[in-house]
C-alpha positions as CSV (number, residue, x, y, z in Angstrom):
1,X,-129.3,25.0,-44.6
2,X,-127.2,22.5,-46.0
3,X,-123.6,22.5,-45.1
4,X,-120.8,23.8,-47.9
5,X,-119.3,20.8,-49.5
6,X,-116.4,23.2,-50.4
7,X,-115.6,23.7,-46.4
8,X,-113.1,21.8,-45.1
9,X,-114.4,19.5,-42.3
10,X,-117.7,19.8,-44.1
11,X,-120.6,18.2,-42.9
12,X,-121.9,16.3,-45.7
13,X,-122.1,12.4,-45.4
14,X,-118.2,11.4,-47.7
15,X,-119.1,9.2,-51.2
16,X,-117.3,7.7,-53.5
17,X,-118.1,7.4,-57.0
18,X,-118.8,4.4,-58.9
19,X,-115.4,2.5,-60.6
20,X,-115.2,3.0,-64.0
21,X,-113.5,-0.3,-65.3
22,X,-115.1,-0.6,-68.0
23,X,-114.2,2.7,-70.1
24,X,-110.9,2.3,-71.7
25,X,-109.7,5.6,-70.4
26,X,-109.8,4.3,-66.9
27,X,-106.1,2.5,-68.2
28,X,-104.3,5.3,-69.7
29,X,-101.5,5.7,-67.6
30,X,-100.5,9.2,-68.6
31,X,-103.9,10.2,-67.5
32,X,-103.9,8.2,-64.3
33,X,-100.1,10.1,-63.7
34,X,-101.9,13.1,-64.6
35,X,-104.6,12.3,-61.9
36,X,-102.0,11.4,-59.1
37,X,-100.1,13.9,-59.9
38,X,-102.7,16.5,-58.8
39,X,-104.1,13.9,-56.0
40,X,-99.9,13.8,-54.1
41,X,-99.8,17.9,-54.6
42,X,-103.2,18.1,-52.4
43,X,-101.9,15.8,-50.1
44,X,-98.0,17.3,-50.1
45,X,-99.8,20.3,-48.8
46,X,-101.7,18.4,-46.5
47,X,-99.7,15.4,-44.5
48,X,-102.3,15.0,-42.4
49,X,-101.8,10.9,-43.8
50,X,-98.1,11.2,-42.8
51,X,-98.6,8.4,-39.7
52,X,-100.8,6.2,-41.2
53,X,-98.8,4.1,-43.7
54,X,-95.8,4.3,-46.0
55,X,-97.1,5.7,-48.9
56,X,-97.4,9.1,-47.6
57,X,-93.7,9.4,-45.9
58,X,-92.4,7.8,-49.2
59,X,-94.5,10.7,-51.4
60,X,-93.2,13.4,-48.7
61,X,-90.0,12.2,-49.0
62,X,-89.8,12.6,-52.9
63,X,-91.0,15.7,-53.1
64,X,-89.2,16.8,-49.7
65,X,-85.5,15.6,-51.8
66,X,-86.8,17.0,-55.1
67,X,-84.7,20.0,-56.8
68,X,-87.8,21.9,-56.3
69,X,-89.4,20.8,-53.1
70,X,-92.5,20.6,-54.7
71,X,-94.5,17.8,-56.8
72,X,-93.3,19.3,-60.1
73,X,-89.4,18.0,-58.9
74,X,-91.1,14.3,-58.4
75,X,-89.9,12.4,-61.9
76,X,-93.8,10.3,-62.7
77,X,-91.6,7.0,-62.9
78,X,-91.6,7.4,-58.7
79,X,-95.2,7.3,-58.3
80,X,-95.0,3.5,-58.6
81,X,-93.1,3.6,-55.3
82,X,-95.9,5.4,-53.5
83,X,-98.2,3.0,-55.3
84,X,-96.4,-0.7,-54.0
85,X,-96.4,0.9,-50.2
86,X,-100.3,1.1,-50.4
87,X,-102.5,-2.0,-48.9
88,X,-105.6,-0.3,-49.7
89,X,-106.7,-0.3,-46.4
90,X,-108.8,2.7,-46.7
91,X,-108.0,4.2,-43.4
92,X,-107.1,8.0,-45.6
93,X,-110.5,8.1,-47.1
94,X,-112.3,6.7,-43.7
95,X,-110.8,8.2,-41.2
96,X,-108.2,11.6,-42.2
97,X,-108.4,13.2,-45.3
98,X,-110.5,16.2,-45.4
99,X,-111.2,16.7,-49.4
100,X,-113.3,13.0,-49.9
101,X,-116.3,13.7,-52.1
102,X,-118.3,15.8,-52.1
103,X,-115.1,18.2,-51.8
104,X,-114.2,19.7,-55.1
105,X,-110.9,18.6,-54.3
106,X,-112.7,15.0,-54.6
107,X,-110.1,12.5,-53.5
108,X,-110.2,9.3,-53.1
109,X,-106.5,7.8,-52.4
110,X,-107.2,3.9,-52.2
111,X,-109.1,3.9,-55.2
112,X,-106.4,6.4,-57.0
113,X,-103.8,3.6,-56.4
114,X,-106.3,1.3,-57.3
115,X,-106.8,2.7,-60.7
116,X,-103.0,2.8,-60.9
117,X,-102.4,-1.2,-60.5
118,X,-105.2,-1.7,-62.9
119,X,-103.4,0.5,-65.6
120,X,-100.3,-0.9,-65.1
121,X,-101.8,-4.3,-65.2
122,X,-102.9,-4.0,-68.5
123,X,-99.8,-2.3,-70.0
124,X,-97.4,-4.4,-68.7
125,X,-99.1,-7.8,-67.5
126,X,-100.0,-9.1,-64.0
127,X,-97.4,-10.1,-61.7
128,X,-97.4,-14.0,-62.0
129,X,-96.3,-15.2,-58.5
130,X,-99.1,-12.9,-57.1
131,X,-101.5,-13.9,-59.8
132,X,-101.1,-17.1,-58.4
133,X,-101.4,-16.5,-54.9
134,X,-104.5,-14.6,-56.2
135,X,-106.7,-18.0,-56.9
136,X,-107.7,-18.7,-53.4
137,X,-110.2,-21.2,-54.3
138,X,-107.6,-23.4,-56.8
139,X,-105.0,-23.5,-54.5
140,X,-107.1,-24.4,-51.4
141,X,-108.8,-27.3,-53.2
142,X,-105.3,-28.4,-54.6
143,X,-103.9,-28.6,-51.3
144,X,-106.3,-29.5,-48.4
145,X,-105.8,-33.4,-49.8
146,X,-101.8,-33.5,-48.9
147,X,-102.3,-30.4,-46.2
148,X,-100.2,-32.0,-43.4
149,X,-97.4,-32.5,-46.2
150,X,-98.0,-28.4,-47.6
151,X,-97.9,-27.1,-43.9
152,X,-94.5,-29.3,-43.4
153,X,-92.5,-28.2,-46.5
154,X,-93.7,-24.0,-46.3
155,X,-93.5,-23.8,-42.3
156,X,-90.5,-21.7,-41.1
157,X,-88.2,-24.0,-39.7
158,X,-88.3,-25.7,-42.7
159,X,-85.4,-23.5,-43.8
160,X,-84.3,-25.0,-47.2
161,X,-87.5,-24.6,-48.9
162,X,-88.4,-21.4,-47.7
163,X,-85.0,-20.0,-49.0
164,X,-86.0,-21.6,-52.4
165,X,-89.9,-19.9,-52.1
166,X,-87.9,-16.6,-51.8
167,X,-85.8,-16.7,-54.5
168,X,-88.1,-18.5,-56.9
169,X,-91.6,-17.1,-55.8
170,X,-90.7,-13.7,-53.7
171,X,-92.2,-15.0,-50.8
172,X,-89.9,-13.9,-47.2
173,X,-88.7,-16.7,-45.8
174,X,-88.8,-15.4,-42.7
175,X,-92.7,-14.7,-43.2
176,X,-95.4,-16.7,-41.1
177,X,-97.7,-19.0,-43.7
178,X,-101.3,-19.7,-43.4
179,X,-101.9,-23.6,-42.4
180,X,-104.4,-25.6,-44.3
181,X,-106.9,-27.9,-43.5
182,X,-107.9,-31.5,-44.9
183,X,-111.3,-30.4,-43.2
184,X,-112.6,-27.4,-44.8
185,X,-115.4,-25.5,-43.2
186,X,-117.5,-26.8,-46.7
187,X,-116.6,-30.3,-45.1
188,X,-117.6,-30.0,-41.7
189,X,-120.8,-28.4,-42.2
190,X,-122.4,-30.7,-44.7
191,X,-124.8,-31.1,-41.9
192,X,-126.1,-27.8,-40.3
193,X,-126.1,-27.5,-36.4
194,X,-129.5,-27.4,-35.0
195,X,-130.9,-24.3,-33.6
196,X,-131.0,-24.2,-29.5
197,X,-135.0,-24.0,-28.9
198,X,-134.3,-22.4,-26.0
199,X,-131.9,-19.8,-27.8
200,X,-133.4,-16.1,-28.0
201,X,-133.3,-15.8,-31.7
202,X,-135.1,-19.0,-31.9
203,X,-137.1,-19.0,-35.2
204,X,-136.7,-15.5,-35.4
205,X,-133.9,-15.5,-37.8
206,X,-132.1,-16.7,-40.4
207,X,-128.7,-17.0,-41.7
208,X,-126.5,-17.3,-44.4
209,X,-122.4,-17.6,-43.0
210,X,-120.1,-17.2,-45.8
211,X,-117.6,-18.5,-44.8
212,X,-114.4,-16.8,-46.9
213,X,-112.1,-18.6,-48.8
214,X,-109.6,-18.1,-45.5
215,X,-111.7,-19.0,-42.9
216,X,-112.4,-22.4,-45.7
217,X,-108.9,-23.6,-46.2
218,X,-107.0,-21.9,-43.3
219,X,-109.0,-21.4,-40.1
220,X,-112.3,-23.4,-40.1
221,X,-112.0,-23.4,-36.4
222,X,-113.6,-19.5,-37.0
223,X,-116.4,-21.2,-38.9
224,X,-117.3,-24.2,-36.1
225,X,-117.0,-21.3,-33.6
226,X,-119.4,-18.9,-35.9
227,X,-122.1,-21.8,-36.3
228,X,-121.9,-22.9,-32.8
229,X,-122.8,-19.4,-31.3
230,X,-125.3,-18.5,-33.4
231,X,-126.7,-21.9,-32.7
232,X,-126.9,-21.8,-29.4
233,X,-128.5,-17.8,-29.9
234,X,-131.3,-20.5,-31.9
235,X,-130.7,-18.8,-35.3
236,X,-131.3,-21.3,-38.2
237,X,-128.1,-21.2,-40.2
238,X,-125.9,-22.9,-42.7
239,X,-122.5,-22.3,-44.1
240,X,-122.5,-21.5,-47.4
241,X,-119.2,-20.2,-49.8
242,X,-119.9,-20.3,-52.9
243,X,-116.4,-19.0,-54.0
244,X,-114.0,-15.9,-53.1
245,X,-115.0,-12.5,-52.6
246,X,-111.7,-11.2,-54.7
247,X,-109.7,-9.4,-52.9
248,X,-106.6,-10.3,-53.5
249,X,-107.6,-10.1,-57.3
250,X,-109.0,-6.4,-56.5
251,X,-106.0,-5.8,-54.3
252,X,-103.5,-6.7,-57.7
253,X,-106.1,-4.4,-60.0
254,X,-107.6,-7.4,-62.2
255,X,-110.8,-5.7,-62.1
256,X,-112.7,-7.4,-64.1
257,X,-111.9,-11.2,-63.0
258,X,-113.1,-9.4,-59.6
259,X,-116.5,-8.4,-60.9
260,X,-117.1,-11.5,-62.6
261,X,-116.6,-13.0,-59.1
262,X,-119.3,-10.6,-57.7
263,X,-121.4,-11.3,-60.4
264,X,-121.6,-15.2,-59.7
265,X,-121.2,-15.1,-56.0
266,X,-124.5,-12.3,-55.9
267,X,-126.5,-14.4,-58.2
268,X,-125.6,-17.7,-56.3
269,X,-126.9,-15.7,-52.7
270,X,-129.7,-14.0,-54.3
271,X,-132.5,-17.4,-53.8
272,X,-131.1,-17.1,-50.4
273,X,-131.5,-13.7,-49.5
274,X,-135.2,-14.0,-51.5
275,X,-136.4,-17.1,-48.5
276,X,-135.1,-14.4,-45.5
277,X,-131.5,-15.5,-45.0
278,X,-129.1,-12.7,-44.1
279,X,-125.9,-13.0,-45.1
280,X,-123.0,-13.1,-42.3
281,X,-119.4,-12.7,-43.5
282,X,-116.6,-14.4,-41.5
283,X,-114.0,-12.0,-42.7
284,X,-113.8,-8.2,-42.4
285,X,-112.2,-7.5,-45.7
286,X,-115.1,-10.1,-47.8
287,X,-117.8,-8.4,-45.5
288,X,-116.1,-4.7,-47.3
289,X,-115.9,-6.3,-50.8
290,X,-119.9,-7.3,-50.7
291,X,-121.2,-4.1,-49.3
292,X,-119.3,-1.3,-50.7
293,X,-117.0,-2.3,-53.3
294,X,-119.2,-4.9,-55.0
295,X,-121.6,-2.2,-56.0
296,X,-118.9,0.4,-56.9
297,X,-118.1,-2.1,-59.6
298,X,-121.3,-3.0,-60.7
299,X,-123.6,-0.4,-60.0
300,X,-126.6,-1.9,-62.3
301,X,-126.5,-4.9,-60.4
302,X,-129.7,-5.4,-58.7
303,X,-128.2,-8.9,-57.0
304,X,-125.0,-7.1,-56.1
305,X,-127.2,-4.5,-54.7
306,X,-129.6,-6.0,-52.4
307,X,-126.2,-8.9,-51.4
308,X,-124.6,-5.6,-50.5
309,X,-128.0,-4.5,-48.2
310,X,-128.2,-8.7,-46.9
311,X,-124.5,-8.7,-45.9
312,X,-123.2,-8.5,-42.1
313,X,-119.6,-8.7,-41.1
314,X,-120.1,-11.8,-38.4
315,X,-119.2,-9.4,-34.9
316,X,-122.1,-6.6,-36.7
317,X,-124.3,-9.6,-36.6
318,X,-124.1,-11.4,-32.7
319,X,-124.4,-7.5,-31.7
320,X,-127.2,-7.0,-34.1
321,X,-128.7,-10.9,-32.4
322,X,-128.3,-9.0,-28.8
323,X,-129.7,-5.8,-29.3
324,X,-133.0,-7.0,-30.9
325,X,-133.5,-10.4,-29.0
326,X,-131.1,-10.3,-25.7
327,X,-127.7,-11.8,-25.1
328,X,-127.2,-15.6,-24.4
329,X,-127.5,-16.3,-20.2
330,X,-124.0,-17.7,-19.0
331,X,-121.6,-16.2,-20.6
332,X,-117.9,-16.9,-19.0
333,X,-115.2,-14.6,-18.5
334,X,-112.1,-15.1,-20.5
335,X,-109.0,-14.6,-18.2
336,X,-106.1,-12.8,-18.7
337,X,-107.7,-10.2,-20.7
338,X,-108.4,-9.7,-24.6
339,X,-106.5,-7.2,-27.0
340,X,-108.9,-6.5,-30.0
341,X,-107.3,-4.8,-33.3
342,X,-109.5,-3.5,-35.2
343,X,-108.8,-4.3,-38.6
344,X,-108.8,-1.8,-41.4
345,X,-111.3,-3.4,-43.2
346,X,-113.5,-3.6,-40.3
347,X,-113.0,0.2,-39.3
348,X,-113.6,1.1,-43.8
349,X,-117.5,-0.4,-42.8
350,X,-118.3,2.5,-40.8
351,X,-120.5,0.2,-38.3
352,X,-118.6,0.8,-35.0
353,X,-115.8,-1.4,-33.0
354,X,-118.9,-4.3,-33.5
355,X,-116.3,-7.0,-32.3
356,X,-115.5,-5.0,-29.6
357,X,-119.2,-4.4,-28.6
358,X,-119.5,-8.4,-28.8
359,X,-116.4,-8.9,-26.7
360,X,-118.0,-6.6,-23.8
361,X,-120.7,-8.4,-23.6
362,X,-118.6,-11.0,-21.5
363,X,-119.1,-10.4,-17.9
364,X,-115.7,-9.9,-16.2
365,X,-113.5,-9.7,-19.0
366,X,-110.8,-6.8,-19.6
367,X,-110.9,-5.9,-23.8
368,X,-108.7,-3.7,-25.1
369,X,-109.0,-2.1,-28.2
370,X,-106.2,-1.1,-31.0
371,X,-107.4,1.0,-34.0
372,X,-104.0,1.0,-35.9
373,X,-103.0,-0.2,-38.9
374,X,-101.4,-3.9,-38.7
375,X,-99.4,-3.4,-41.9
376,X,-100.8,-6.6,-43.0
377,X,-103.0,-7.3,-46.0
378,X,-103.3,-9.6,-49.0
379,X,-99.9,-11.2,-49.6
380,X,-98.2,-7.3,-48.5
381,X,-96.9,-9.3,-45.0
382,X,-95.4,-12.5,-46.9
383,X,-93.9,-11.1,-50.4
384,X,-90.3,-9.7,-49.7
385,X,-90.9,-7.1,-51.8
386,X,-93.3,-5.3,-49.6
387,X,-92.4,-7.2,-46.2
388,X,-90.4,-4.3,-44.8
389,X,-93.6,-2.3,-45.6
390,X,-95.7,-4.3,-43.6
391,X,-92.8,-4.6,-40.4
392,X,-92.5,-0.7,-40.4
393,X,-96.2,-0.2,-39.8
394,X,-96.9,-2.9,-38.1
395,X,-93.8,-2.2,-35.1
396,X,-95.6,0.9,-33.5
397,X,-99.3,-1.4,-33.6
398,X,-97.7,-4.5,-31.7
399,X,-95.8,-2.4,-29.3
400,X,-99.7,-1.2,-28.0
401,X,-100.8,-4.9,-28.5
402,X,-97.7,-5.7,-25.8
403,X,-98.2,-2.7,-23.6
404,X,-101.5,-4.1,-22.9
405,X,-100.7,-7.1,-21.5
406,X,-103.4,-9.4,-22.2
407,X,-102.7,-13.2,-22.7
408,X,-104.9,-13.1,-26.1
409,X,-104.7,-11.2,-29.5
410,X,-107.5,-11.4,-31.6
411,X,-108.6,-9.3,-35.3
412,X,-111.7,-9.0,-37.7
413,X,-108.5,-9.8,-39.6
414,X,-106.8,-12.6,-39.4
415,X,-104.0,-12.0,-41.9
416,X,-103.0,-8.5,-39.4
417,X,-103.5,-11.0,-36.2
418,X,-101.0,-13.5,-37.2
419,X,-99.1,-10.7,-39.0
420,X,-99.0,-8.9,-35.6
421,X,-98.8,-12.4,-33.1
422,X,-95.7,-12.5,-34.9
423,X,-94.3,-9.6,-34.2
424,X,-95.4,-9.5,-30.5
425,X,-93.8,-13.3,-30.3
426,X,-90.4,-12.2,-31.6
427,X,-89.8,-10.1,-28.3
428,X,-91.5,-12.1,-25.5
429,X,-89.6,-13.7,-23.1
430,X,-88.9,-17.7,-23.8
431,X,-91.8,-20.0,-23.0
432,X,-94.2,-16.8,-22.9
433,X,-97.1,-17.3,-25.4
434,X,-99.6,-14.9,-27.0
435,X,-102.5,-16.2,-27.9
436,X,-104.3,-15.6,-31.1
437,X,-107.8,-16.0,-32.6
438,X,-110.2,-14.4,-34.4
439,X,-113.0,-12.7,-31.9
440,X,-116.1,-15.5,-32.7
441,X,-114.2,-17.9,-31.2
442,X,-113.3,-15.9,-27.9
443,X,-116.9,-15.4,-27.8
444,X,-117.6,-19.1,-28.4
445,X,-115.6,-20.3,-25.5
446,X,-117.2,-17.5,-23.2
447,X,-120.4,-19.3,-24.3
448,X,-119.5,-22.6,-23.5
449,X,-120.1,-23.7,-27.3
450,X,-116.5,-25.0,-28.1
């Protein structure tokens, strides 16, 4: 007998339904008020969200200081605050709320908000600085040929122009930066590594590593660690990115810049994908894009579709390589312990703790794992505007990260590990150092690869 959708706690498998950015009547704002309106009066009488970010305490709050008490004392010109606190990490629909589709309640917060940015984007404009921020690819090809000079002028200590950043751009100049890179993953990897013959994935598979518009410009040390492990498992790959997954365009509601992206990145993947090649994401939050929202936005899509089926987030994959063909012989323990946070947009895939899983399979090793919210996403860390956002949440997740005690910090994320690093760093004692690194490359160097 098939469970009541209209139970609380129900059974059925959660859904969400497709995003309709193409009907005009996705924009209107008074509808979308209308629609969150009902949406914060669910969750008012709820709170089961209250811990999990600071959209729901700053929603509780209005209506708690309301002359009513109740959502009908909120003024609608507030909901934008509940709306700027939100990273759209996802972890309401995942992981708390009770009235997901197929409740007749049929929420869907992230996407709510979502819908929200993209309204407000079309009535009143983008926000430029973020806008700009937005074009990943631009600004990483403009920069990696005067990198060293970039990474001198926005680093910390370089207080004079970070004061300037913040009051021209908005950007905290007490934020960390992402460092580029002269030597993009694109340009180490014009050459493939060879496949270890002796590897036990040896001409078995096949592999695709897109390698994220962050991991290109800002840490291709993830991408030499990727290639080199699955090498030495002997799977036949090559780094391909054929341009940004859009997040951060997603992230600011330009919806249709993001499906154009989808779009062009699908069609470029879908010869590869035809000649066996699966499709291995460096980056939790691309690896989310490509599987589940990607088809939201372009449900027709066949490419979209069968990218979405081809895709692995890069930890889903060595796990996947393990299971199916054994793990690699001589694997080292790491010392002093690993912390593993796992990301938001690695816990919205509903796979598993895969990096986690991948880390254990180091003899001798203690891993640790974290499944809170970094407060980190997108530019949410670095903007003043939303920095104390991302400080509040983030507080209560490095205080576990410290309490553990491991000399190394790593995330499917590595926005929330720096965003978290830093944190942790502020309150060690002098000289004491965390290290921090996305999880491939802890695996790597229990390999022996780098």
């Amino acid at each position: 007998m098939a469970d009541d959708p209209s139970r609380e706690g129900g059974l059925n498998a959660p859904f969400r339904h497709p995003i309709e950015w193409r009907d005009d009547a996705f924009y209107d704002l008074a509808l979308v008020e209308t629609e969150m309106e009902r949406v914060f009066d669910i969750c008012h009488g709820c709170r089961r969200c209250f811990n999990l970010c600071d959209s729901f305490p700053i929603l509780f709050d209005l209506v708690d200081e309301s002359p009513t008490g109740e959502m009908d004392g909120v003024a609608r010109g507030d909901y934008a605050k509940v709306a700027d606190a939100c990273t759209l990490c996802d972890m309401c629909f995942m992981s708390k709320c009770p009235y997901v589709p197929p409740h007749p309640f049929d929420l869907d917060f992230p996407h709510l908000i979502l819908r929200h940015r993209a309204a407000k984007r079309r009535a009143e404009g983008g926000d430029f600085m973020r806008d700009q921020l937005a074009e990943t690819d631009r600004n990483g090809k403009l920069v990696a040929p005067v990198a060293g000079l970039a990474n001198w002028a926005t680093a910390k200590r370089n207080k004079p122009v970070r004061k300037v950043m913040e009051s021209v751009a908005g950007i905290a100049a007490e934020a960390d930066l992402p460092q580029y890179h002269s030597k993009t993953a694109e340009r180490l990897f014009r050459t493939d590594p060879t496949p270890n013959p002796d590897g036990v994935a040896f001409g078995k598979r096949k592999a695709a590593v897109y390698a994220t518009c962050f991991v290109d410009y800002n840490a291709p040390s993830t991408a030499v660690a990727a290639m080199a492990v699955l090498a030495h498992f002997g799977v036949d790959a090559k780094l391909d990115y054929p341009g940004c997954c859009g997040m951060p365009k997603f992230e600011a509601g330009d919806l249709q810049a993001v499906a154009h992206q989808a779009e062009t990145v699908a069609a470029h993947f879908a010869p590869v994908i035809a000649e066996g090649r699966e499709v291995v994401a460096l980056t939790a939050s691309c690896a989310l894009m490509m599987k589940f929202e990607w088809p939201l936005l372009l449900p027709e899509n066949e490419q979209v579709k069968a990218l979405a089926l081809a895709t692995r987030d890069i930890g889903e994959y060595i796990v996947e390589l393990a299971k199916a063909h054994g793990a690699p012989t001589g694997l080292k323990p790491i010392a002093g312990g690993v912390t593993l946070h796992h990301a938001c947009h690695a816990r919205a895939q509903a796979m598993g703790v895969k990096s986690a899983e991948m880390l254990k399979l180091i003899p001798e090793t203690k891993v640790d794992v974290i499944e809170r919210c970094s407060g980190h996403g997108g530019t949410f860390g670095v903007m003043k505007a939303t920095r104390p956002h991302a400080m509040k949440v983030g507080r209560p997740t490095a205080r576990q990260v410290r309490e553990k005690g491991n000399e190394t910090l790593c995330s499917d994320c590595p926005l929330a590990c720096e965003h978290l690093g830093q944190l942790v760093s502020a309150e060690l004692a002098e000289g004491a150092r965390l290290r921090q690194a996305h999880p491939i490359e802890i695996f790597a160097q229990a390999c022996g690869v780098i």
